[in-house]
N, CA, C and O atoms as a MOPAC input file, in Angstrom:
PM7 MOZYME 1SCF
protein

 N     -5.77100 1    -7.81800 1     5.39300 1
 C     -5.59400 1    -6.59800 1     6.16300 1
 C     -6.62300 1    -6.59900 1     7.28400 1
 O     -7.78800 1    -6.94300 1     7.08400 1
 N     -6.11200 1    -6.16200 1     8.60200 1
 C     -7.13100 1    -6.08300 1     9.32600 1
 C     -8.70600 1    -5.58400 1     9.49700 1
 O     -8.62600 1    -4.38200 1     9.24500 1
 N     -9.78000 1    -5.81100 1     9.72500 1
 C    -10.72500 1    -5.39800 1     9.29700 1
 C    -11.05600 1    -3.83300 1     9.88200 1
 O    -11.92700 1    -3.07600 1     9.45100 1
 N    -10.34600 1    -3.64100 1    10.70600 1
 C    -10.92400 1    -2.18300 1    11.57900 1
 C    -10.28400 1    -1.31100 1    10.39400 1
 O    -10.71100 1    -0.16400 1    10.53000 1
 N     -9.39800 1    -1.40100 1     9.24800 1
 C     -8.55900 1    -0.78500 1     8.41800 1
 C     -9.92200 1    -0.40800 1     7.23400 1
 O    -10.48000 1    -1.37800 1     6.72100 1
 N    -10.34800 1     0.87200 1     6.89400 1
 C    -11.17600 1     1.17600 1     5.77400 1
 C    -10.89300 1     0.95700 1     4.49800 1
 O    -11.31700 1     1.91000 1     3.84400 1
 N    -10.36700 1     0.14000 1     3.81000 1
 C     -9.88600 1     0.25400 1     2.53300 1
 C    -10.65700 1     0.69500 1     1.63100 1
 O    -11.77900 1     0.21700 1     1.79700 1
 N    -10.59900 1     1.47300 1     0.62700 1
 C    -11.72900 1     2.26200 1    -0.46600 1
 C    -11.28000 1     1.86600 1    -1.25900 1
 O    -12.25200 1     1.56800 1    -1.95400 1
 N    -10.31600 1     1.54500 1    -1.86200 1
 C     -9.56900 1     0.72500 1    -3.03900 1
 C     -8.58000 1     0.10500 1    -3.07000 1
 O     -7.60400 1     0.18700 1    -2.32400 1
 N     -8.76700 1    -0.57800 1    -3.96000 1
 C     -7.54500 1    -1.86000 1    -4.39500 1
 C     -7.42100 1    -1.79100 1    -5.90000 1
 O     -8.41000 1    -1.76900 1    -6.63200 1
 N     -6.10500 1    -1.75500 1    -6.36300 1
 C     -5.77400 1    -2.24400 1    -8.03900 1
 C     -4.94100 1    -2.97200 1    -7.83700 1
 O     -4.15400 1    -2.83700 1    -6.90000 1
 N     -4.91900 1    -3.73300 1    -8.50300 1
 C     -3.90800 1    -4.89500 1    -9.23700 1
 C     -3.11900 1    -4.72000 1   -10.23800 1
 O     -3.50100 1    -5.00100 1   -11.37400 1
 N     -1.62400 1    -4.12400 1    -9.94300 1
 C     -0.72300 1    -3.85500 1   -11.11800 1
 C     -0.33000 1    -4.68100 1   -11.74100 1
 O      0.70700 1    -5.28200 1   -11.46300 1
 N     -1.32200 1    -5.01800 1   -13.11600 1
 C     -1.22500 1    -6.02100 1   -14.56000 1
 C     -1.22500 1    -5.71700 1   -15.55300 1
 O     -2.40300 1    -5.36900 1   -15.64600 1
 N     -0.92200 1    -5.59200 1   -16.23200 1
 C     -1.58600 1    -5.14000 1   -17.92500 1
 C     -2.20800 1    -3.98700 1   -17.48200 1
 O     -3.15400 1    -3.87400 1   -16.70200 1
 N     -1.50200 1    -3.05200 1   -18.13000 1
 C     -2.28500 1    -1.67600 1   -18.06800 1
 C     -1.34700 1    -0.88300 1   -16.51400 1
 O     -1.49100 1     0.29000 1   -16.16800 1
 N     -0.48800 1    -1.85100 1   -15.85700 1
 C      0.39200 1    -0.90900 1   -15.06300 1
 C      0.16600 1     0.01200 1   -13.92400 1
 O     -0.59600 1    -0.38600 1   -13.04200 1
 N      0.69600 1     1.15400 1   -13.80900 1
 C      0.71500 1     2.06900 1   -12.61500 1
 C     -0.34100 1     3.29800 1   -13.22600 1
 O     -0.78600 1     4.06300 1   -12.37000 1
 N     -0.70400 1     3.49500 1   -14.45000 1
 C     -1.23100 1     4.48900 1   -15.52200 1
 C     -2.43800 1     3.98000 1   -15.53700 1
 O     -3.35400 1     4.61500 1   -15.01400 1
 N     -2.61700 1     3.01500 1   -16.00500 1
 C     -4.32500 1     2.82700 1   -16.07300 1
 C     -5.22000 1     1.84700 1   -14.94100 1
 O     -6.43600 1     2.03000 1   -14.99900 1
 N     -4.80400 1     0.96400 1   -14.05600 1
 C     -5.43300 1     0.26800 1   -13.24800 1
 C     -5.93200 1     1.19800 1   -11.87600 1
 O     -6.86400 1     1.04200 1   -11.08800 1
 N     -5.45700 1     1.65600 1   -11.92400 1
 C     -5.61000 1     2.39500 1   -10.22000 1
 C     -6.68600 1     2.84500 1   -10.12200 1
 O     -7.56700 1     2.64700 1    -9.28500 1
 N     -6.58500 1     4.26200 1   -12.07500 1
 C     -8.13400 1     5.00200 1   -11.87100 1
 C     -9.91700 1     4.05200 1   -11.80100 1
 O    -11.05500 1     4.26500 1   -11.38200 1
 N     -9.25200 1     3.12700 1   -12.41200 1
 C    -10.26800 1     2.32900 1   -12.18500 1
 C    -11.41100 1     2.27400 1   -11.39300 1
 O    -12.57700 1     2.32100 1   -11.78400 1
 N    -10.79400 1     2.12100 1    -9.69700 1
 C    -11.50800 1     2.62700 1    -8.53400 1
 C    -11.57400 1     3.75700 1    -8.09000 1
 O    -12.32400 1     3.87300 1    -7.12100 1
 N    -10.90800 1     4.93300 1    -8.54100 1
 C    -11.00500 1     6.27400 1    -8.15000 1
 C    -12.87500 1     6.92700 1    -7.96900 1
 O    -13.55300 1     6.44600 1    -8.87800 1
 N    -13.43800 1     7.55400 1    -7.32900 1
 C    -14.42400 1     8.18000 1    -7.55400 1
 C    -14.01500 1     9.90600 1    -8.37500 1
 O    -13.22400 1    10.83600 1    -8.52900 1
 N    -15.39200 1     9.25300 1    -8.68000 1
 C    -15.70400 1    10.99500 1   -10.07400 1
 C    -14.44200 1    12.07100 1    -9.35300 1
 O    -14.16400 1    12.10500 1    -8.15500 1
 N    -13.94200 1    12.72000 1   -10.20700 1
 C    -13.36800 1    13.84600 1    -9.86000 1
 C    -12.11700 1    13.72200 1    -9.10200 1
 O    -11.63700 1    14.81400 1    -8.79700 1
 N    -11.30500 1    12.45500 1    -8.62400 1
 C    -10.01700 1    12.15800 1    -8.22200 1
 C     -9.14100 1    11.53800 1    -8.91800 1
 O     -9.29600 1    10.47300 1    -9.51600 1
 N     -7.93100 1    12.38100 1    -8.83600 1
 C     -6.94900 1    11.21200 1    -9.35700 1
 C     -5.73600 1    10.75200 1    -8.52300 1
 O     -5.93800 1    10.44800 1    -7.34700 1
 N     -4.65500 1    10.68600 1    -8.97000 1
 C     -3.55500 1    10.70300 1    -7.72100 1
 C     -2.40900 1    11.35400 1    -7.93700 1
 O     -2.30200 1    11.89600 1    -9.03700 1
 N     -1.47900 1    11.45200 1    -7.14400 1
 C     -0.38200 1    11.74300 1    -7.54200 1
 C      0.99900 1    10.44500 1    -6.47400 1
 O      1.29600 1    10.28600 1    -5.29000 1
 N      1.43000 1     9.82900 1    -7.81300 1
 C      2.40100 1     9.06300 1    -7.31000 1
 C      3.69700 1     9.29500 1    -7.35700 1
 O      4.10800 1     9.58100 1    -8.48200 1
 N      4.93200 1     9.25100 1    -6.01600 1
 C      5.92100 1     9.75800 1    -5.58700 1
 C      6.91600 1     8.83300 1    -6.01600 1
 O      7.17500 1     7.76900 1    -5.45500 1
 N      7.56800 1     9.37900 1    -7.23800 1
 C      8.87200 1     8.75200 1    -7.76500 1
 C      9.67900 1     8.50600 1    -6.68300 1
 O      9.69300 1     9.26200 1    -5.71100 1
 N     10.54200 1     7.23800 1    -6.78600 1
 C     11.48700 1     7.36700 1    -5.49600 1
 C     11.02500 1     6.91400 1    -3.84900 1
 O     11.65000 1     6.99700 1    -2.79200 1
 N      9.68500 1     6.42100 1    -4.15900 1
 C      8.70300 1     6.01700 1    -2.54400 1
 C      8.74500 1     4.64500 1    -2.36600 1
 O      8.09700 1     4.07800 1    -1.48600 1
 N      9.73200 1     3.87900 1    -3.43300 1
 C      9.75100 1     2.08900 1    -3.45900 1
 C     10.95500 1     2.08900 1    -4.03400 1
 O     11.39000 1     3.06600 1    -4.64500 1
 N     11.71700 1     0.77300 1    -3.85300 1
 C     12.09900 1     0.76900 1    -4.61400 1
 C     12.01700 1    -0.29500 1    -5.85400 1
 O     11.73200 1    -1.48800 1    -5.74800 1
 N     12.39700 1     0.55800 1    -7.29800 1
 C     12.55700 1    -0.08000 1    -8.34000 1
 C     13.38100 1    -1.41400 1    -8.57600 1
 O     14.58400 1    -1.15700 1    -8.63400 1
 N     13.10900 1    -2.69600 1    -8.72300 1
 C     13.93800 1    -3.64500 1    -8.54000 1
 C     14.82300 1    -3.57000 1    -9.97900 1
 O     14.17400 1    -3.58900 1   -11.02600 1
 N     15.98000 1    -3.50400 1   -10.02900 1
 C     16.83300 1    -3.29800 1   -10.77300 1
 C     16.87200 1    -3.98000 1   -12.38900 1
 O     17.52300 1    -3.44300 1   -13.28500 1
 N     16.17600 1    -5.07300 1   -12.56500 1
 C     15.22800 1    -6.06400 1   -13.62000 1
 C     14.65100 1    -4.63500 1   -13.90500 1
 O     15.18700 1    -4.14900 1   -14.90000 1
 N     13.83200 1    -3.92000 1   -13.39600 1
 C     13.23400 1    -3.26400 1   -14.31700 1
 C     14.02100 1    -1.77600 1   -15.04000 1
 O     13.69200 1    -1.36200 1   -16.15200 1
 N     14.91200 1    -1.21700 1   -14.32200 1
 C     16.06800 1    -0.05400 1   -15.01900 1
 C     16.33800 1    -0.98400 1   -16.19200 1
 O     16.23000 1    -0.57500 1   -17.34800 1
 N     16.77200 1    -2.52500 1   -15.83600 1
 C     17.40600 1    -2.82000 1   -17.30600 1
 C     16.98500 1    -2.76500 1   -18.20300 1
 O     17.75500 1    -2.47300 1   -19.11700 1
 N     15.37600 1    -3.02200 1   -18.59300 1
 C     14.74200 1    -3.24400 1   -19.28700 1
 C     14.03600 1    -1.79400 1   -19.37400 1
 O     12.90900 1    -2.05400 1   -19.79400 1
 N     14.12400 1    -0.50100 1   -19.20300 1
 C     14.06100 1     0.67100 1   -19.49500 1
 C     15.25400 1     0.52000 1   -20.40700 1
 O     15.14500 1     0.35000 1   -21.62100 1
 N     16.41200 1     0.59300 1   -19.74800 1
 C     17.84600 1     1.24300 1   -20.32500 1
 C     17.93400 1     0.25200 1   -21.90500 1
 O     17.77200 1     0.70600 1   -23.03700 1
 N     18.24000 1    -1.20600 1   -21.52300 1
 C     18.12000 1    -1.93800 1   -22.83300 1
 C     17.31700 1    -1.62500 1   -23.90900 1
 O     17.59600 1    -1.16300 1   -25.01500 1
 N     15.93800 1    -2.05800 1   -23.23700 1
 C     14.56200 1    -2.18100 1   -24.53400 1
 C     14.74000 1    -0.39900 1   -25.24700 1
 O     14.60400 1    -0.13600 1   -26.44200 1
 N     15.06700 1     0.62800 1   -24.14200 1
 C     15.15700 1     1.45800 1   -24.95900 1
 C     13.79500 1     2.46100 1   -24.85200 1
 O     13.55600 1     3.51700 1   -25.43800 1
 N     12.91200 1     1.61100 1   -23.75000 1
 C     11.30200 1     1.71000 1   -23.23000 1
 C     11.51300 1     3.15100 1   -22.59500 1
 O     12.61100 1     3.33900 1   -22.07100 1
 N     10.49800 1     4.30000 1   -22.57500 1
 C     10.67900 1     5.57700 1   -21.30000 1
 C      9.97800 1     5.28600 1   -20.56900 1
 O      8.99300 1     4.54900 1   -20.60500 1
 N     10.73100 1     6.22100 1   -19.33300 1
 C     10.39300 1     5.76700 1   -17.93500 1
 C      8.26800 1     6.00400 1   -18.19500 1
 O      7.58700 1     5.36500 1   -17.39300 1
 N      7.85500 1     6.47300 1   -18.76900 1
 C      6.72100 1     6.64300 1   -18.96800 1
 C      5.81200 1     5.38400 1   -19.32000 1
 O      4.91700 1     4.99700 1   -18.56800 1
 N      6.11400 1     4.80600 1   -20.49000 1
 C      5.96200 1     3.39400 1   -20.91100 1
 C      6.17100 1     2.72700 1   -19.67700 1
 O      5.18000 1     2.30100 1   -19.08400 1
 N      7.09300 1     2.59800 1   -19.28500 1
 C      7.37700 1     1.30200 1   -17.90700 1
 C      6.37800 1     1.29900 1   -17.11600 1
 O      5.89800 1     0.30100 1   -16.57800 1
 N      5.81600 1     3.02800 1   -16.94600 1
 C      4.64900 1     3.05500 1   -15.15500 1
 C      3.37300 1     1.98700 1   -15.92500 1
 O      2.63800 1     1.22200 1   -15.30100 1
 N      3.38100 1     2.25400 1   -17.77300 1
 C      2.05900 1     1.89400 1   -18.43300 1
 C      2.37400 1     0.49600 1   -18.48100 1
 O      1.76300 1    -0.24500 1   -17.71000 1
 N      3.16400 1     0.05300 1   -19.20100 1
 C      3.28100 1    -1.27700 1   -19.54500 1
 C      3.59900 1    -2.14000 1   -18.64400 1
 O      2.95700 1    -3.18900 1   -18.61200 1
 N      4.80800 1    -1.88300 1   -17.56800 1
 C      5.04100 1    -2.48500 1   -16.15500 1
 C      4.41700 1    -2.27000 1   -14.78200 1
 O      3.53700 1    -1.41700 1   -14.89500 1
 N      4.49100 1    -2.56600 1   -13.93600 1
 C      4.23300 1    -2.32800 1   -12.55100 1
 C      5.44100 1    -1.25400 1   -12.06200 1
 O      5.11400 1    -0.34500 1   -11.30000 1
 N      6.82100 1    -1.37000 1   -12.50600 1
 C      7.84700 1    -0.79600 1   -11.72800 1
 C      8.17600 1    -1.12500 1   -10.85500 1
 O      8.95300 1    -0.38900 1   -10.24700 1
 N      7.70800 1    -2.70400 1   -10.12600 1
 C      7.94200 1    -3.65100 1    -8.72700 1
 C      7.04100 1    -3.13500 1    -7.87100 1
 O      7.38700 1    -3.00000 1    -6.69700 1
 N      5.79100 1    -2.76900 1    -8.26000 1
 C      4.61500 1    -2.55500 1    -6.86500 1
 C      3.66200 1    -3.33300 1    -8.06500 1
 O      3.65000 1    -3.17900 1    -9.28700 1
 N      2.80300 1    -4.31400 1    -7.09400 1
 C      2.16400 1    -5.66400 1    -7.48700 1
 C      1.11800 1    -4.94600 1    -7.06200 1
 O      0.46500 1    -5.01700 1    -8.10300 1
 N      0.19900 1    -4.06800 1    -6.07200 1
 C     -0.90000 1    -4.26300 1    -5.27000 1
 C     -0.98000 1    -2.90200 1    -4.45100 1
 O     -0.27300 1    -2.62800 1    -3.48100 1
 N     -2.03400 1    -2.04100 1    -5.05100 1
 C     -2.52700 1    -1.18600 1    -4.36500 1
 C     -3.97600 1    -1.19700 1    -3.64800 1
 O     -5.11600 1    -1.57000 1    -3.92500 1
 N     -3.11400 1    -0.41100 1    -2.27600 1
 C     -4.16100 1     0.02400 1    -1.46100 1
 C     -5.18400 1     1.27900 1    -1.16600 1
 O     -4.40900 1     2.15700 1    -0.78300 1
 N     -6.00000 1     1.61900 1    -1.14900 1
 C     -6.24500 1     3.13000 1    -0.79300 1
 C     -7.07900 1     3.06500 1     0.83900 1
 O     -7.87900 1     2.29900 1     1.37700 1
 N     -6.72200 1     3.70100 1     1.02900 1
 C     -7.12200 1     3.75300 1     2.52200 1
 C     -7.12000 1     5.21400 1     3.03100 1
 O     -6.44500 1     6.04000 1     2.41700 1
 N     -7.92800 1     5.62500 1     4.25400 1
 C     -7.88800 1     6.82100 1     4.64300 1
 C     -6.96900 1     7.70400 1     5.41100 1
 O     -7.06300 1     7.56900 1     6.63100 1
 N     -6.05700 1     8.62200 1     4.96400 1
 C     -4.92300 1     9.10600 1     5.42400 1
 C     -4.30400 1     8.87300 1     6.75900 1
 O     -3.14000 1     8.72200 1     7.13300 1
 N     -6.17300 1     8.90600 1     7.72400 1
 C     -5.92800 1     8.97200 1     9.27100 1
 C     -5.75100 1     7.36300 1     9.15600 1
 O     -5.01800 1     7.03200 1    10.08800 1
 N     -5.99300 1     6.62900 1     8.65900 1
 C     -5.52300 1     4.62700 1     9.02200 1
 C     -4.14200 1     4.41800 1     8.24000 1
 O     -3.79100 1     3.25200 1     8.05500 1
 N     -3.37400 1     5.39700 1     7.79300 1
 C     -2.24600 1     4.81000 1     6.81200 1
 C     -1.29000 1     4.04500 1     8.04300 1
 O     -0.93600 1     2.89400 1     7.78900 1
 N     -0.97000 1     4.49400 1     9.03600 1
 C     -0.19400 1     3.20100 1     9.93500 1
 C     -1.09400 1     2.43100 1    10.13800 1
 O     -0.69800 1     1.34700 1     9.71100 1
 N     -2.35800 1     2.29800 1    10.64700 1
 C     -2.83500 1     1.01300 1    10.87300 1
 C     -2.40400 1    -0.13000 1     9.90100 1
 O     -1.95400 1    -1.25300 1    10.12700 1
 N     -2.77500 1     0.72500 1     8.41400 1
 C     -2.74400 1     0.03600 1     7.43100 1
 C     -1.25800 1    -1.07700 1     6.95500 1
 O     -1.27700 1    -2.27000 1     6.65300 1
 N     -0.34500 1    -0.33600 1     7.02600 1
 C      1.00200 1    -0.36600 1     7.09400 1
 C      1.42600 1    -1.45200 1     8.35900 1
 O      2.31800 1    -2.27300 1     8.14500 1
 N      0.89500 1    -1.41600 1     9.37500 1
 C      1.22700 1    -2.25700 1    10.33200 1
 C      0.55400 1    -3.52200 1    10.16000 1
 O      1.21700 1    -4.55800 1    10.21200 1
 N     -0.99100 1    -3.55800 1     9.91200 1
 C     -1.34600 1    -4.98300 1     9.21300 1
 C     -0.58600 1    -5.41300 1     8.00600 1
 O     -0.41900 1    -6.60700 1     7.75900 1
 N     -0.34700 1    -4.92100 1     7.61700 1
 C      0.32500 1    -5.23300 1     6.05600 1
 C      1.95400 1    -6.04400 1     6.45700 1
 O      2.37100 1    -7.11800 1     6.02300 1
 N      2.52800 1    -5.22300 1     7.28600 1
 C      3.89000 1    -5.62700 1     7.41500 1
 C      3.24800 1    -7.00000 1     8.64900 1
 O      3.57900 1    -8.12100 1     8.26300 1
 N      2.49900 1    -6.99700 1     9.86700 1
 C      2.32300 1    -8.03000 1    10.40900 1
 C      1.49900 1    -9.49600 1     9.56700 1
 O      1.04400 1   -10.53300 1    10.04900 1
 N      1.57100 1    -9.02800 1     8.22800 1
 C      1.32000 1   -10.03900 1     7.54000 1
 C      2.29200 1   -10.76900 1     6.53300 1
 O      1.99300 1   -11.78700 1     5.90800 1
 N      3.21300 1   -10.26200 1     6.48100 1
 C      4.50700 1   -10.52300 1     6.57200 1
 C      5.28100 1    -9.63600 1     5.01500 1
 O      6.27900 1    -9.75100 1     4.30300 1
 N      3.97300 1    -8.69900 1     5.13900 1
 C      4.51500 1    -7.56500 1     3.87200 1
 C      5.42300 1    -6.68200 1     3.77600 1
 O      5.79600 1    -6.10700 1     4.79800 1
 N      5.99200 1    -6.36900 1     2.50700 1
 C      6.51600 1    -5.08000 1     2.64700 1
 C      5.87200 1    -3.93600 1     1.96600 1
 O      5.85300 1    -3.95600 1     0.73500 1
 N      5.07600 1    -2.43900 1     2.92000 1
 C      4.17800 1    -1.77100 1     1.86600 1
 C      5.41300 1    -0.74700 1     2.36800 1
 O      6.29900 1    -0.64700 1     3.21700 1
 N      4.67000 1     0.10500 1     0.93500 1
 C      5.14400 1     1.67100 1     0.85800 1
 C      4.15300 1     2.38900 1     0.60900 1
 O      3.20800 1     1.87400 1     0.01100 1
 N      4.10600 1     3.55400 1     0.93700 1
 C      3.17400 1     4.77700 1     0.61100 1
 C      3.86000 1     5.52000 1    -0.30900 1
 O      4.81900 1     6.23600 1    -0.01700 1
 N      3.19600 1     5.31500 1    -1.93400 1
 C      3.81900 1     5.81900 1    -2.85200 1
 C      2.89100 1     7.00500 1    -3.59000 1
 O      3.01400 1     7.27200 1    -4.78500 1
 N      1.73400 1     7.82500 1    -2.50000 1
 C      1.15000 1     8.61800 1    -3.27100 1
 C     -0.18900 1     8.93700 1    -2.46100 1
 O     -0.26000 1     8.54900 1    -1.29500 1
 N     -1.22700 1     9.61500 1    -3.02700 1
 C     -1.87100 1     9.77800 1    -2.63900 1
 C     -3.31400 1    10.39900 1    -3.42900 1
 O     -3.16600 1    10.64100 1    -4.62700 1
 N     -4.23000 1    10.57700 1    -3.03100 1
 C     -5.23700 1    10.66200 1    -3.71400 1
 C     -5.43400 1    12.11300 1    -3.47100 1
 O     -5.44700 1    12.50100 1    -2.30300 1
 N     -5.61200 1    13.08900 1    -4.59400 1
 C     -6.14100 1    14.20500 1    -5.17000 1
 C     -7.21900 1    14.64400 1    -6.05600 1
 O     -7.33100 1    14.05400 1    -7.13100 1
 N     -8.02700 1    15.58900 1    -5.76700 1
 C     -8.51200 1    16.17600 1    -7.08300 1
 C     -8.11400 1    16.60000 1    -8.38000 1
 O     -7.15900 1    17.35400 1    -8.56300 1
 N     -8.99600 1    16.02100 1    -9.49800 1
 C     -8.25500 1    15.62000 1   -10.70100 1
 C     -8.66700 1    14.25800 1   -11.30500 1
 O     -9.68600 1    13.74500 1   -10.84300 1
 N     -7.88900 1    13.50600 1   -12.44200 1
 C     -8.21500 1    12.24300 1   -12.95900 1
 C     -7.19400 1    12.13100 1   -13.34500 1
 O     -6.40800 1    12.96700 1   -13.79300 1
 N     -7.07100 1    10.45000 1   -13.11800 1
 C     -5.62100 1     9.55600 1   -13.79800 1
 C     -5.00700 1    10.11400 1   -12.77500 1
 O     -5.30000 1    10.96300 1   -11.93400 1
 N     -3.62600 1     9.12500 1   -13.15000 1
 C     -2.71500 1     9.04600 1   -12.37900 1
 C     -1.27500 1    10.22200 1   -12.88300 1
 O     -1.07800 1    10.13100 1   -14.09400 1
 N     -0.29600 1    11.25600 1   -12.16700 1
 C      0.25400 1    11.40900 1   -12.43600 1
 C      1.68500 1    11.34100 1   -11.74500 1
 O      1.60500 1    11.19600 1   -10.52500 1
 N      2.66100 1    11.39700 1   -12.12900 1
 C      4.20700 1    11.24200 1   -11.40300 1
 C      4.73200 1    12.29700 1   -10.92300 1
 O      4.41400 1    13.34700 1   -11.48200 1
 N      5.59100 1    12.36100 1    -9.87600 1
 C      6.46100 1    13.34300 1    -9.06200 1
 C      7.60300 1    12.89500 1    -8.78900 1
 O      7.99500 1    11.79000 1    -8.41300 1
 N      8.08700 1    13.81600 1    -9.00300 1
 C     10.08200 1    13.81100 1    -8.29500 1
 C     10.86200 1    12.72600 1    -9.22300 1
 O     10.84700 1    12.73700 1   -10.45400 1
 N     11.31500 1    12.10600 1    -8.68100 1
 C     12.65700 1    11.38900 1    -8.89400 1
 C     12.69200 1    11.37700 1   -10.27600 1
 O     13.60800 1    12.11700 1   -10.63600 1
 N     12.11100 1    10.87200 1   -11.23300 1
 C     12.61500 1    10.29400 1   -12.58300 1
 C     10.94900 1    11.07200 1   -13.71900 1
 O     10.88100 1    10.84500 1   -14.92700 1
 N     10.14200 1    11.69500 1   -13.16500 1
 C      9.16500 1    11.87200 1   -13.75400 1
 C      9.56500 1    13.05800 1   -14.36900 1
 O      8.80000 1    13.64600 1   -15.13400 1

């Protein structure tokens, strides 16, 4: 990512998922709120909700849900951010945002 871009955090969606990696880097007293419906779900993973029988809850913990790599960055750089990202030959989404509070919680679509 370009360097003029502030990044304050990064998680790595692995083991431990969309639920526990993120807070990781959060500072004292923030958590987030992530926007069901802001990516999309690659269809491998509905199956393996619908099959295994897993809730959509389990999936954010145990899976990624098809987002590999979070960013946090400061509201006023989110296009900068977004434009290095895609001129690097990415595809990002803005699936949330950082609030007061702890942990991570879900909105809209399926939460």
């Amino acid at each position: 990512m370009a360097a003029d871009v502030d990044v304050r955090g990064m998680a790595h969606l692995t083991g431990g998922g969309l639920v526990d990696n993120p807070p990781r880097v959060f500072p004292e007293g923030l958590g987030a709120v992530v926007r069901e419906g802001s990516w999309p779900v690659p269809p491998l993973f509905e199956l393996i909700l619908e099959r295994g029988r897993v809730s959509r809850e389990e999936g954010y913990r145990a899976l990624n849900m098809g987002l590999g790599f979070l960013f946090m960055v400061p509201a006023a750089q989110q296009q900068q951010a977004l434009d290095a990202l895609r001129a690097a030959g990415e595809t990002p989404y803005v699936v949330g945002e950082l609030e007061r509070g702890s942990g991570v919680r879900f909105e809209g679509g399926n939460a």
